[in-house]
BALOBA-1460 file (C-alpha; in Angstrom, 3 decimals):
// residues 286
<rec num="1" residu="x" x="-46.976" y="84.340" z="151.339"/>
<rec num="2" residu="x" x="-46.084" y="83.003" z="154.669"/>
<rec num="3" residu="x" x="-42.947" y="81.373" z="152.573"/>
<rec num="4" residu="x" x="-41.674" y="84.710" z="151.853"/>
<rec num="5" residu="x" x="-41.504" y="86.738" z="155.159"/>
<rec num="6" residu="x" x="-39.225" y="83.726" z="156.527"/>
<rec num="7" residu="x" x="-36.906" y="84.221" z="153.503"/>
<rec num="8" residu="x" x="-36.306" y="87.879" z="153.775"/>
<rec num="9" residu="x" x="-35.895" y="87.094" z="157.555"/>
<rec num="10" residu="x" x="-32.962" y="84.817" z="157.059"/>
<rec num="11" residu="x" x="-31.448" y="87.311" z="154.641"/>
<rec num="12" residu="x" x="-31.376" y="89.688" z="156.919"/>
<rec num="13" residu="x" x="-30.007" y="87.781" z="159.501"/>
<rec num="14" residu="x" x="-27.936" y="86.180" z="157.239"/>
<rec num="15" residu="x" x="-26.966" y="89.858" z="156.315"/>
<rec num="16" residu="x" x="-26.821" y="90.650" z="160.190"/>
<rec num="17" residu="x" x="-24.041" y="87.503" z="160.865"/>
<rec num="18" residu="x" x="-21.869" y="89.462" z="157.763"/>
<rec num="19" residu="x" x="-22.131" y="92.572" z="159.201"/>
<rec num="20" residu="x" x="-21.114" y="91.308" z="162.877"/>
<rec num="21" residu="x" x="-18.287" y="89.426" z="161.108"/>
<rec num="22" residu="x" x="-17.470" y="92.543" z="159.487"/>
<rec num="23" residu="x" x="-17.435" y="95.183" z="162.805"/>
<rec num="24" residu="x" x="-15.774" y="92.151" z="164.409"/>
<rec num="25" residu="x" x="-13.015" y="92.037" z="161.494"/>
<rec num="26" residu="x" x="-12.549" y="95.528" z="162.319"/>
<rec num="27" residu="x" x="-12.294" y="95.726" z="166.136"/>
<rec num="28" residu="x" x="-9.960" y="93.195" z="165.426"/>
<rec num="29" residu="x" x="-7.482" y="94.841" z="162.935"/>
<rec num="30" residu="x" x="-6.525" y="97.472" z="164.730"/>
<rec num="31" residu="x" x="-5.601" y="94.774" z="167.596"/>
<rec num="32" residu="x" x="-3.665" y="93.017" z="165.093"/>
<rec num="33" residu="x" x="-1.769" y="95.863" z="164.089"/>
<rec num="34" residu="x" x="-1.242" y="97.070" z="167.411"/>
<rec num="35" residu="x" x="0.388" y="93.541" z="167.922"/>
<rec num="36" residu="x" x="3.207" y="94.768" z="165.739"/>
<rec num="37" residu="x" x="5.951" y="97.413" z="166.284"/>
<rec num="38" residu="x" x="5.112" y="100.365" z="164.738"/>
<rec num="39" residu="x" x="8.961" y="100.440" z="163.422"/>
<rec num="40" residu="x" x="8.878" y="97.287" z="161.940"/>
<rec num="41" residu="x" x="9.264" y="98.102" z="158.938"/>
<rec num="42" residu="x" x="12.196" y="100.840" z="159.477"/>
<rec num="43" residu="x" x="14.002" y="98.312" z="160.663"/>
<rec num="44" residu="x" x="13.759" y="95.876" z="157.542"/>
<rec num="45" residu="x" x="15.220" y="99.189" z="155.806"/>
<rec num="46" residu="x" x="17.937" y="99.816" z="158.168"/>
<rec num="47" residu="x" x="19.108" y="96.157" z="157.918"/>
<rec num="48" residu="x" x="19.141" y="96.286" z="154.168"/>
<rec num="49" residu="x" x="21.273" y="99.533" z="154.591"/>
<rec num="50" residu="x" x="23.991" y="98.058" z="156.225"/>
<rec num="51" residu="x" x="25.798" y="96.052" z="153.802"/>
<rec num="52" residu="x" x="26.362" y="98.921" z="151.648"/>
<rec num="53" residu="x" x="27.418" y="100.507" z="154.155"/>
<rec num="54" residu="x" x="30.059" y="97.655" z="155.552"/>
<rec num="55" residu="x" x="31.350" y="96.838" z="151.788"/>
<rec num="56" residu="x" x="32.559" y="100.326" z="151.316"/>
<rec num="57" residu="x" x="36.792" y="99.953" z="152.313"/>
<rec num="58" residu="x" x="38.358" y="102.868" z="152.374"/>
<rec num="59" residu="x" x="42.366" y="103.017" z="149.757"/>
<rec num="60" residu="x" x="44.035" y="102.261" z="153.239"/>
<rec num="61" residu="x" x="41.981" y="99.401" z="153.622"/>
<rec num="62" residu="x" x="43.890" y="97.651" z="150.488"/>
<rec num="63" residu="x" x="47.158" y="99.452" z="150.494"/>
<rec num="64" residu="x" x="47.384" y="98.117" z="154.128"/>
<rec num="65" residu="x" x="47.191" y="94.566" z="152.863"/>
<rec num="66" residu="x" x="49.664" y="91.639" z="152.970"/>
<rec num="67" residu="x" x="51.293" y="92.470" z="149.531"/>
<rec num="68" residu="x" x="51.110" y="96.308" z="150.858"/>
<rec num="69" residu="x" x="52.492" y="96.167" z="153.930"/>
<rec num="70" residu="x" x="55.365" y="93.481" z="152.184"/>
<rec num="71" residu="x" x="56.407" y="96.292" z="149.998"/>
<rec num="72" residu="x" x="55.871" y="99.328" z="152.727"/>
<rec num="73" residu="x" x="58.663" y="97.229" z="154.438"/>
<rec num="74" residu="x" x="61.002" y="96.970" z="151.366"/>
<rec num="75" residu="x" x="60.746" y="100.603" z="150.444"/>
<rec num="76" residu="x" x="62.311" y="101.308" z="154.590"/>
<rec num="77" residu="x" x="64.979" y="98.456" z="154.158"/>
<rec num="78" residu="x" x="65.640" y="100.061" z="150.981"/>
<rec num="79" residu="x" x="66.108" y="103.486" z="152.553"/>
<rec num="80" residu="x" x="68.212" y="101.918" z="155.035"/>
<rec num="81" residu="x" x="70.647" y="100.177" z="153.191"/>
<rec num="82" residu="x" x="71.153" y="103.702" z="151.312"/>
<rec num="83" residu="x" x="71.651" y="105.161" z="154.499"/>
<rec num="84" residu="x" x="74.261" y="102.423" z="155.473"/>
<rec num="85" residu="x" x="76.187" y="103.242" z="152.644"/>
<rec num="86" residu="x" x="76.832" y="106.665" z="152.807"/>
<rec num="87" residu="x" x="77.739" y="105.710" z="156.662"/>
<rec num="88" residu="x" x="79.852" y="103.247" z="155.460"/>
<rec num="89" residu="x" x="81.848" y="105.997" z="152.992"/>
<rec num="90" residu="x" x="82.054" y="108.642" z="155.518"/>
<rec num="91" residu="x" x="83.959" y="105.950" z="157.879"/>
<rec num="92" residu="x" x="85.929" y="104.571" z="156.070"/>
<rec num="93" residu="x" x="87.344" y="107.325" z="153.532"/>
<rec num="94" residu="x" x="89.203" y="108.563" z="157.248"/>
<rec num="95" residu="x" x="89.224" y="111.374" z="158.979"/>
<rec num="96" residu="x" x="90.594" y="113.364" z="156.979"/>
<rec num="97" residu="x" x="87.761" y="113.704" z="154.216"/>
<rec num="98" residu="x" x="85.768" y="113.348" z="157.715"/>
<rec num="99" residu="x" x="87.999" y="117.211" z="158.391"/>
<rec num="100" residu="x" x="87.375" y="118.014" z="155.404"/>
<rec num="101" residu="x" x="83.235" y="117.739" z="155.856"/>
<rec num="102" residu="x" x="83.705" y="120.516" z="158.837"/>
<rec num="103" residu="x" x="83.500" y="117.582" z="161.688"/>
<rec num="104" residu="x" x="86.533" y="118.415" z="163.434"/>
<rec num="105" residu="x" x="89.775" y="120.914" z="162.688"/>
<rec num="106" residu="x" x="92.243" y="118.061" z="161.587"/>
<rec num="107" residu="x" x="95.441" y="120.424" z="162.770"/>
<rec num="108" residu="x" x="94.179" y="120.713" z="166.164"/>
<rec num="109" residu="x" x="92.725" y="116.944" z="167.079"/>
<rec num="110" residu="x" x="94.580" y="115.028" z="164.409"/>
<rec num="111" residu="x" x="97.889" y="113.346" z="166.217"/>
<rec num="112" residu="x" x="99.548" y="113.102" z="162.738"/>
<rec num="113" residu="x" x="102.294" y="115.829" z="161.561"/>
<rec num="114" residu="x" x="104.500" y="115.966" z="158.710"/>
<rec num="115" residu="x" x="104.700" y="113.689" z="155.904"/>
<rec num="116" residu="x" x="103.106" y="111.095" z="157.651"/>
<rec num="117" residu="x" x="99.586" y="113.429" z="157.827"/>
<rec num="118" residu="x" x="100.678" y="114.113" z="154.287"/>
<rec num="119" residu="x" x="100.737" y="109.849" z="153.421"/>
<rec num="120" residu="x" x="97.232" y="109.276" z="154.958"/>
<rec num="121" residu="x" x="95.835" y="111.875" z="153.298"/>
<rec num="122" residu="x" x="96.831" y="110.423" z="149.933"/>
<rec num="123" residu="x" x="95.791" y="107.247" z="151.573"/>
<rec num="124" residu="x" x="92.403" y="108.164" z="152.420"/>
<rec num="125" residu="x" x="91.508" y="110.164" z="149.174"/>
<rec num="126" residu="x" x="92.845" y="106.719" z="147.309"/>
<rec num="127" residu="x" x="90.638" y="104.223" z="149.747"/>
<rec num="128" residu="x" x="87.701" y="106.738" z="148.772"/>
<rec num="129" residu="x" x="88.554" y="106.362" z="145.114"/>
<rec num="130" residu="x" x="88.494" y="102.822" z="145.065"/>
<rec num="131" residu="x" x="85.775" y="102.496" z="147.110"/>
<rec num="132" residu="x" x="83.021" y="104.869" z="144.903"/>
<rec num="133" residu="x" x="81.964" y="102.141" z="142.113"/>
<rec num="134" residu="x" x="80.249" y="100.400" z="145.097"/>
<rec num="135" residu="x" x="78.510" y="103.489" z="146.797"/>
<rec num="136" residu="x" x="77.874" y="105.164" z="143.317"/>
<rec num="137" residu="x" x="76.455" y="101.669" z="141.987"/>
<rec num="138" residu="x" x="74.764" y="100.896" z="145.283"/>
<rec num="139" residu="x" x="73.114" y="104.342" z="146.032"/>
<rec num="140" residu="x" x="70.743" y="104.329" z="142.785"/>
<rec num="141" residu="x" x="70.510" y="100.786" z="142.701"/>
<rec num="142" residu="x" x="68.393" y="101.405" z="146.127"/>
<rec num="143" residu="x" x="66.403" y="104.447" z="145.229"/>
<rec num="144" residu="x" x="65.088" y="102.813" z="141.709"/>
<rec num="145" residu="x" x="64.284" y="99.660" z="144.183"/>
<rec num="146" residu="x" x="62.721" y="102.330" z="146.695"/>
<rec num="147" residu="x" x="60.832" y="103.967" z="144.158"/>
<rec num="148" residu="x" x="59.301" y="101.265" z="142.420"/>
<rec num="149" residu="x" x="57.934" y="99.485" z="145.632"/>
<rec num="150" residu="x" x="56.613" y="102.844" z="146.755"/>
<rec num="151" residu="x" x="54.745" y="103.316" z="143.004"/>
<rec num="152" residu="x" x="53.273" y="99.482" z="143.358"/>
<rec num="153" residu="x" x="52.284" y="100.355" z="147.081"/>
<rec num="154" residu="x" x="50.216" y="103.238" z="145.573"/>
<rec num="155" residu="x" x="48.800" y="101.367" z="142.551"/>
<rec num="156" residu="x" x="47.112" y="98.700" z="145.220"/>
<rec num="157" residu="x" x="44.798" y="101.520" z="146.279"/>
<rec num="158" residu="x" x="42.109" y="99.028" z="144.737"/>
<rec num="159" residu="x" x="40.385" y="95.690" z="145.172"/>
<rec num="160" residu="x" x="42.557" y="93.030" z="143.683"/>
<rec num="161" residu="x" x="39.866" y="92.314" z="141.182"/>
<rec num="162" residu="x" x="39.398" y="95.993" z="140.129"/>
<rec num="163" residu="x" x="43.157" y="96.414" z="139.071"/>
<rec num="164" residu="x" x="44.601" y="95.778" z="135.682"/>
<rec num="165" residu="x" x="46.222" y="92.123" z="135.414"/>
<rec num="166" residu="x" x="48.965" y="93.817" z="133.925"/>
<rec num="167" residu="x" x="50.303" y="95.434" z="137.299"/>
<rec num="168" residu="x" x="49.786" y="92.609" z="139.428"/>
<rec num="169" residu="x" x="52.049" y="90.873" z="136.848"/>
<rec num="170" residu="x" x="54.689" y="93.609" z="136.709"/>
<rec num="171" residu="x" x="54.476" y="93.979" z="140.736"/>
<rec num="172" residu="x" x="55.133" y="89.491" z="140.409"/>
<rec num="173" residu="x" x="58.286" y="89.945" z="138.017"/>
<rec num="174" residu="x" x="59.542" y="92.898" z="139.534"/>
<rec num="175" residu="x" x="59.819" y="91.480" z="142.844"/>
<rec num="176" residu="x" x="61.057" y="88.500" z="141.858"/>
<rec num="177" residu="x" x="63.385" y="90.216" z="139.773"/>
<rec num="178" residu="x" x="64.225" y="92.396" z="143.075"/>
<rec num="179" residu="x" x="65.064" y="89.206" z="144.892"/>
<rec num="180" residu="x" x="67.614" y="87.822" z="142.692"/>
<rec num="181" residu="x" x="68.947" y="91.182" z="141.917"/>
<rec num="182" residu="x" x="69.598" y="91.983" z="145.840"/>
<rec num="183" residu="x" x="71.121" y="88.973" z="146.509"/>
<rec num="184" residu="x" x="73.416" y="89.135" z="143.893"/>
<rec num="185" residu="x" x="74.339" y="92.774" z="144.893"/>
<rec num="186" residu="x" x="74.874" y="92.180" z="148.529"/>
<rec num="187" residu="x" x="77.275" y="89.704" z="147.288"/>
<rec num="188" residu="x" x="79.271" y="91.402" z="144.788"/>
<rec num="189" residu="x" x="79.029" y="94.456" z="147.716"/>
<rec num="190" residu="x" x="81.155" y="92.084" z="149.871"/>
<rec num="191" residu="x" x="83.492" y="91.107" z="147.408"/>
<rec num="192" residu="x" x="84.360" y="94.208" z="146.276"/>
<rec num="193" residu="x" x="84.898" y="95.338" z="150.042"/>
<rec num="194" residu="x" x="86.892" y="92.918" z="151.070"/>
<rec num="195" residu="x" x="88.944" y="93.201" z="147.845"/>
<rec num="196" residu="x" x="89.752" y="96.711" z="148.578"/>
<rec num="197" residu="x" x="90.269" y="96.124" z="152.190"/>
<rec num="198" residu="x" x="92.730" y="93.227" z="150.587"/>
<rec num="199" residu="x" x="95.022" y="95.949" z="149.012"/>
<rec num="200" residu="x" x="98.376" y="97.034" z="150.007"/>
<rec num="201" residu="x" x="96.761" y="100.800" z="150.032"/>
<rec num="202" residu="x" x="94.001" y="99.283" z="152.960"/>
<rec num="203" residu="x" x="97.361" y="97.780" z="155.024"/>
<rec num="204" residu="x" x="99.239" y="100.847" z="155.275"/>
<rec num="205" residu="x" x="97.107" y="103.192" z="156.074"/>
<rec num="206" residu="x" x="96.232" y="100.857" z="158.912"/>
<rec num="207" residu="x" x="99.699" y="100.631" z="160.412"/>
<rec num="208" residu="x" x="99.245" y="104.916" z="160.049"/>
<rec num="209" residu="x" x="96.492" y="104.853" z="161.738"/>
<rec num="210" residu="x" x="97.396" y="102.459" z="164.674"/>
<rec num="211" residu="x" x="100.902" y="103.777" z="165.202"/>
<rec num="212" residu="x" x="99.072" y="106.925" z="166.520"/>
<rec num="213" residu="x" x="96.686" y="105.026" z="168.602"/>
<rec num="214" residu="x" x="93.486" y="104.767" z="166.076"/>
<rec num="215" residu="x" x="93.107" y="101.052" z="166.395"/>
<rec num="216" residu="x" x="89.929" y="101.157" z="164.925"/>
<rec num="217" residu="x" x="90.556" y="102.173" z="161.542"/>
<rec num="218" residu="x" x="91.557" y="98.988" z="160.175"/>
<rec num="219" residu="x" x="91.056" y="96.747" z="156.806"/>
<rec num="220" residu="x" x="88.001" y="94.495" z="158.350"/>
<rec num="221" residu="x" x="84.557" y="94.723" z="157.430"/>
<rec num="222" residu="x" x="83.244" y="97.763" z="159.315"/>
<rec num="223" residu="x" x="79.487" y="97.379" z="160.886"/>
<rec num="224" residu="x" x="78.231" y="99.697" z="158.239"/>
<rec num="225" residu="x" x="79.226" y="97.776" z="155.530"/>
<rec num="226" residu="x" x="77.463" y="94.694" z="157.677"/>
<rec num="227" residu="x" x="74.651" y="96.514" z="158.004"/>
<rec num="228" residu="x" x="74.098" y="97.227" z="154.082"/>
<rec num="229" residu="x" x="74.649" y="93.478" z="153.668"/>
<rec num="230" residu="x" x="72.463" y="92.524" z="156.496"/>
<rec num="231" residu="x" x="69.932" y="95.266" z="154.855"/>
<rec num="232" residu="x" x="69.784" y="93.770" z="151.702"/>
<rec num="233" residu="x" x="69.433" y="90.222" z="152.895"/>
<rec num="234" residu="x" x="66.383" y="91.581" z="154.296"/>
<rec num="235" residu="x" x="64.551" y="93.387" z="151.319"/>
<rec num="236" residu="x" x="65.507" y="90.108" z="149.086"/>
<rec num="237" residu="x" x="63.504" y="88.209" z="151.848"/>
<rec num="238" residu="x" x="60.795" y="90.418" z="151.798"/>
<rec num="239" residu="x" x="60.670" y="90.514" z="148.020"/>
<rec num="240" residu="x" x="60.729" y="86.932" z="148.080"/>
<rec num="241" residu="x" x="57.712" y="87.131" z="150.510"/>
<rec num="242" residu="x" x="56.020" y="89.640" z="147.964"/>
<rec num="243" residu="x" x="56.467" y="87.790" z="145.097"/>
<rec num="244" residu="x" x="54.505" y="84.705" z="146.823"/>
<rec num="245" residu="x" x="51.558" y="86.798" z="148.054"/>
<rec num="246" residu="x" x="51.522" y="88.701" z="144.532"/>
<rec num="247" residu="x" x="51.562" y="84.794" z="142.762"/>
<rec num="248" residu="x" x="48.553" y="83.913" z="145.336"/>
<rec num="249" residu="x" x="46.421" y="86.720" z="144.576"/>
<rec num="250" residu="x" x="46.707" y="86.695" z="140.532"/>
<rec num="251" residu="x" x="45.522" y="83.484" z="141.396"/>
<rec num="252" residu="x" x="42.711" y="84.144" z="143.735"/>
<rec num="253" residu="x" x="41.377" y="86.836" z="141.092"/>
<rec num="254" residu="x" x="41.150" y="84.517" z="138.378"/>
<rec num="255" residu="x" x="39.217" y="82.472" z="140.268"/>
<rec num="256" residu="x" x="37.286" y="85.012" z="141.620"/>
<rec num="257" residu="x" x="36.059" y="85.959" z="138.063"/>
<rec num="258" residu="x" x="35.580" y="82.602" z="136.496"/>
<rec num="259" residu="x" x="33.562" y="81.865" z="139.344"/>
<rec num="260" residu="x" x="31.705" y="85.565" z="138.607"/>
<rec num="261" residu="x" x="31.064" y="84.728" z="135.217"/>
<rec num="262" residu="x" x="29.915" y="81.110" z="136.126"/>
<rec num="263" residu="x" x="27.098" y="82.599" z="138.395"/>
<rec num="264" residu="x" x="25.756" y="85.069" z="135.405"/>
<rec num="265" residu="x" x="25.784" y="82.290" z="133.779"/>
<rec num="266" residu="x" x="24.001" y="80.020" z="135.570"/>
<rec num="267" residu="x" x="21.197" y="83.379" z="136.200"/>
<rec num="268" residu="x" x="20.763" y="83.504" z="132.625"/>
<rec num="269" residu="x" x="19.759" y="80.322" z="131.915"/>
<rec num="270" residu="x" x="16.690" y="79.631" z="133.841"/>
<rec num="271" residu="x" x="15.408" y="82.493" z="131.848"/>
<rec num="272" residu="x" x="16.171" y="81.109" z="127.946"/>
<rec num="273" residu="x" x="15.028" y="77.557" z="129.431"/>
<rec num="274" residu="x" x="11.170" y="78.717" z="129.456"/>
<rec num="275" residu="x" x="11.618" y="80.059" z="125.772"/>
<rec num="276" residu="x" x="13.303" y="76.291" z="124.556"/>
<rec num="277" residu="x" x="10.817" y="74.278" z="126.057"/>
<rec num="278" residu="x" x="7.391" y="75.257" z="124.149"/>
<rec num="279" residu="x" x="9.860" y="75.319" z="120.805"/>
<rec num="280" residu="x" x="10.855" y="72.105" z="121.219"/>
<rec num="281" residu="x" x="7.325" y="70.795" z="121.605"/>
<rec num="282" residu="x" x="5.712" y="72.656" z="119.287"/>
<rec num="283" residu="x" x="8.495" y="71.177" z="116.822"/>
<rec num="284" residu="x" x="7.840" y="67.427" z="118.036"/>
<rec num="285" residu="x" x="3.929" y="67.975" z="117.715"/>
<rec num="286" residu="x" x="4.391" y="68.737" z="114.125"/>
């Protein structure tokens, strides 16, 4: 009997250690949670925000790339060398089709009487003639070019990866297409000019023009045909430089997904792997 008293008494102190362990425990927990930030966990959520928040590029983000900004540049050389060419008609078709526009009152500040105003009319209105197959080639030529760049600027309103293959290969051959093509017309340009400046039409209006003291209508290349050449040097360049960043990025994106489809497949496998194992040892143990 003596036995038993002593047993419940270590129970119960026993008991009594638990239960100090216990109010211990929980003087101590709130310590331990004290110990932390109360916005610990807000900020866990606020980090895991923020890449979604910094992969979201805005259209201008890829328009304003290196391809887009190539071909934002070719679509203002293009506009330029179609502004260079009607400069370059309006100067040299003379002054009188310049008269005739309303820019000055050819009787009254034209130095030219008589049949000789008579001979450089005919001679300007034939110089404008012969000069119209290269501003009437040369005018659309530059607004298709214009047009196109500024419809291939707009498509690229998307991740490389997100846009059809098929335009990234048309923007490729068109601007290598554009390159060739604008050299080849800047030099036909300056052969035909200098052919027609080469004619005996060209010489004699010049002696017109310089026996009355306008020197500077003569049978050279005028700047503003120099400018449409110098123009079109320029966009071939650029095109060139297009057609290089356009070849790097088809290839870039088909790495891009071969590496994509790589990773899913190395994801899928370590889940099939489980399912061959047991197989193939239940097929050996038999």
């Amino acid at each position: 009997m003596s036995q038993q008293p002593r047993s419940h008494r270590e129970h119960r102190e026993r008991n009594g250690d638990h239960r100090r362990y216990r109010d211990d425990d929980r003087r101590s927990s709130p310590d331990r949670s004290s110990s932390r930030p109360p916005y610990y966990p807000r900020e866990d959520e606020h980090v895991r925000d923020v890449p979604r928040v910094e992969h979201q590029d805005s259209k201008c983000t890829h328009i304003c790339s290196r391809r887009g900004i190539v071909l934002i540049c070719a679509v203002l050389t293009n506009s330029l060398v179609l502004i260079c060419l009607i400069a370059a008609h309006m100067v040299t078709s003379g002054m009188s089709s310049a008269a005739s526009l309303g820019g000055f009152n050819i009787n009254s500040n034209f130095n030219l009487q008589g049949t000789e105003l008579q001979q450089v009319r005919e001679l300007d209105s034939q110089i404008s003639q012969m000069r119209a197959p290269g501003v009437y080639g040369g005018i659309p030529f530059s607004l298709v070019f214009a047009a196109i760049s500024l419809v291939f600027v707009v498509a690229s309103n998307k991740p490389p990866h997100r846009m059809p293959r098929k335009l990234l290969v048309g923007s490729l051959v068109f601007q290598a297409f554009g390159t060739v093509a604008y050299v080849v017309a800047v030099g036909l340009y300056l052969h035909f000019v200098i052919g027609v400046n080469a004619t005996d039409v060209c010489k004699r209006r010049e002696r017109l023009y310089s026996r009355n003291g306008y020197t500077w209508m003569n049978c050279d290349v005028s700047g503003a045909d120099a400018a449409v050449a110098l123009f079109g040097l320029i966009t071939a360049i650029l095109y060139t430089v297009g057609t290089v960043l356009t070849f790097q990025t088809i290839r870039g994106v088909k790495r891009y997904l071969q590496e994509r489809k790589r990773r899913e497949a190395d994801r899928h496998q370590p889940r099939s792997q489980p399912q061959r194992v047991p197989m193939r040892a239940e097929t050996t143990s038999v």
